[in-house]
N, C-alpha and C positions, 0 to 999 in steps of 0.2 A: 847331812840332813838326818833328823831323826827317820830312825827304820820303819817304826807303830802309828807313822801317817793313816794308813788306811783302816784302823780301830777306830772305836764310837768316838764324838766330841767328849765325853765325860772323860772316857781313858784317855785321851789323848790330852784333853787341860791339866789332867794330874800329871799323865808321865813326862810334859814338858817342863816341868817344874823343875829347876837344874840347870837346865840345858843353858851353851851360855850362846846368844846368836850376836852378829855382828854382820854390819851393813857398811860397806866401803869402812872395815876398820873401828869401826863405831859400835860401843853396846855394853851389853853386860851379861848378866845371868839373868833368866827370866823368874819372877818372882810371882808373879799375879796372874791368872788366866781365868777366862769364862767360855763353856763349850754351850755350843747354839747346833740346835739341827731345824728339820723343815716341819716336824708336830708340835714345834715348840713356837707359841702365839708370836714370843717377844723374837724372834729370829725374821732375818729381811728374808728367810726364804720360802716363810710359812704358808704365805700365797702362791707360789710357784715361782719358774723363772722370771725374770723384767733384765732390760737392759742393764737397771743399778747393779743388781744382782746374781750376774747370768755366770763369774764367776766362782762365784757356790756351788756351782751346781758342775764342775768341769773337774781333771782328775784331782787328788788329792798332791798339796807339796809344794802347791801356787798361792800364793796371797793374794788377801780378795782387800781392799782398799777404800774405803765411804769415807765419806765427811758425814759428822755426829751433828745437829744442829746448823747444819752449814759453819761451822767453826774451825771444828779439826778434824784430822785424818785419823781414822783410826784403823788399825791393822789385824789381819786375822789368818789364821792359817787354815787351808782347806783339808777337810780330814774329810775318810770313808770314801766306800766305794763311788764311781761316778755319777752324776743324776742326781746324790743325796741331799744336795743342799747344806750339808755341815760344815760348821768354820769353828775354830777356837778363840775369843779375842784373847790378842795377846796384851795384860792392864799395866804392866807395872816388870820392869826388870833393875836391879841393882848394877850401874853402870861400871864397867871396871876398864873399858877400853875409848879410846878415843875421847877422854875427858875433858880436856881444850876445846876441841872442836863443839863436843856437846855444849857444855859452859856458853862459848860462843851465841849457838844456835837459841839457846835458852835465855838467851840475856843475863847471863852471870848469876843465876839463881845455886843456891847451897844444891852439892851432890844430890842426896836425899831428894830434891824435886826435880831431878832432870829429867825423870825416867816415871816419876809415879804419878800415872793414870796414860789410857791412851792415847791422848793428842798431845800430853808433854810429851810422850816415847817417840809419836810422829816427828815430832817437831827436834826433838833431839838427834834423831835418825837419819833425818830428809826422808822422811818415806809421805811420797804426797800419789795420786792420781796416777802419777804415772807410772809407780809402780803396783798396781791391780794387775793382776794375772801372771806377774811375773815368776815363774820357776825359783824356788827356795835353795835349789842344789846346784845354781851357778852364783857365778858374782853379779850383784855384789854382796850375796850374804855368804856368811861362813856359820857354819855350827858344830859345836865341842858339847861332848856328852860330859854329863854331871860325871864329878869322881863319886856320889855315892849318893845315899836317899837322902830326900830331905823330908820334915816334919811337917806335915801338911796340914792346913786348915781347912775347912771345906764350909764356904754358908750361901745365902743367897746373893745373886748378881745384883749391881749396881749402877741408877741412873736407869730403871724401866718402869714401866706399870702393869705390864702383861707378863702373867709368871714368875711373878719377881720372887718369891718364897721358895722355888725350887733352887734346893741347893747345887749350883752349878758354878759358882765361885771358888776358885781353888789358888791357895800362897802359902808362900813359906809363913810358917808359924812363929808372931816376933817380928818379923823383916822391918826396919824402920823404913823401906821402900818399897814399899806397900802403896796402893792409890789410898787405899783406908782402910786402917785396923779392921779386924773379924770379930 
């Protein structure tokens, strides 16, 4: 599991950038992220804790778990010290493991969209509901540090209306799996 969990949501979307995570077998390199804290409008935690929510708010290194629109699942990693509310959503990774199964899960869609945007990544992963809160540093996820830096983009998040200017979008710069070009 990455060591710089408990740094701000901003450092922590950049320095995941790399990393390649994998859930029973399944995954890729992470391509795309967005960090959310609790002063931040567009963040579930900005109100305080709630049951949806209460995840956020507990140590860093556990995944916090929502359905987006009642549709899909989307995934986030808890960053900063405890109480803070921070998560990083994880958007988009370039899949390099478990690609059958993915394929599968995705309905035979081309590489390129198995993985780009959140609820493809859910849905390619099985990451549903039931894993919210669950510990990053046991199985079923596994994660391998980047061999080296990658070239980052950085602009505003996507699919909000509150905040949505603040640059807090961070991806490989280029990546054809990407949720959407920068």
């Amino acid at each position: 599991m990455p060591p710089f969990l408990l740094e701000d949501p901003e450092t922590v979307a950049r320095r995941l950038i790399g990393w390649t995570l994998l859930v029973d077998g399944c995954g890729g390199v992470i391509v795309e992220t967005e960090a959310y804290d609790q002063d931040d409008p567009a963040a579930h935690s900005f109100s305080g804790p709630t049951p949806r929510n209460r995840v956020m708010f507990g140590p860093a290194g556990v995944l916090y778990v929502y359905r987006s629109y009642g549709l899909h699942w989307c995934m986030n990693v808890v960053t900063g010290p405890e109480g803070r509310g921070e998560a990083v959503l994880i958007r988009a990774i370039r899949p390099t493991h478990g690609l059958e199964r993915m394929r599968e899960r995705r309905g035979g869609l081309p590489d390129r969209q198995l993985c780009a945007g959140p609820g493809r990544l859910c849905q390619a992963l099985a990451i549903d509901r039931s894993h919210d809160g669950a510990p990053l540093d046991r199985s079923p996820f596994a994660w391998t540090a980047p061999e080296g830096p990658s070239d980052i983009a950085v602009g505003p998040r996507i699919g909000i209306t509150k905040a949505a200017d603040l640059p807090r979008r961070f991806g490989v710069r280029g990546s054809p799996f990407l949720s959407r070009r920068f």
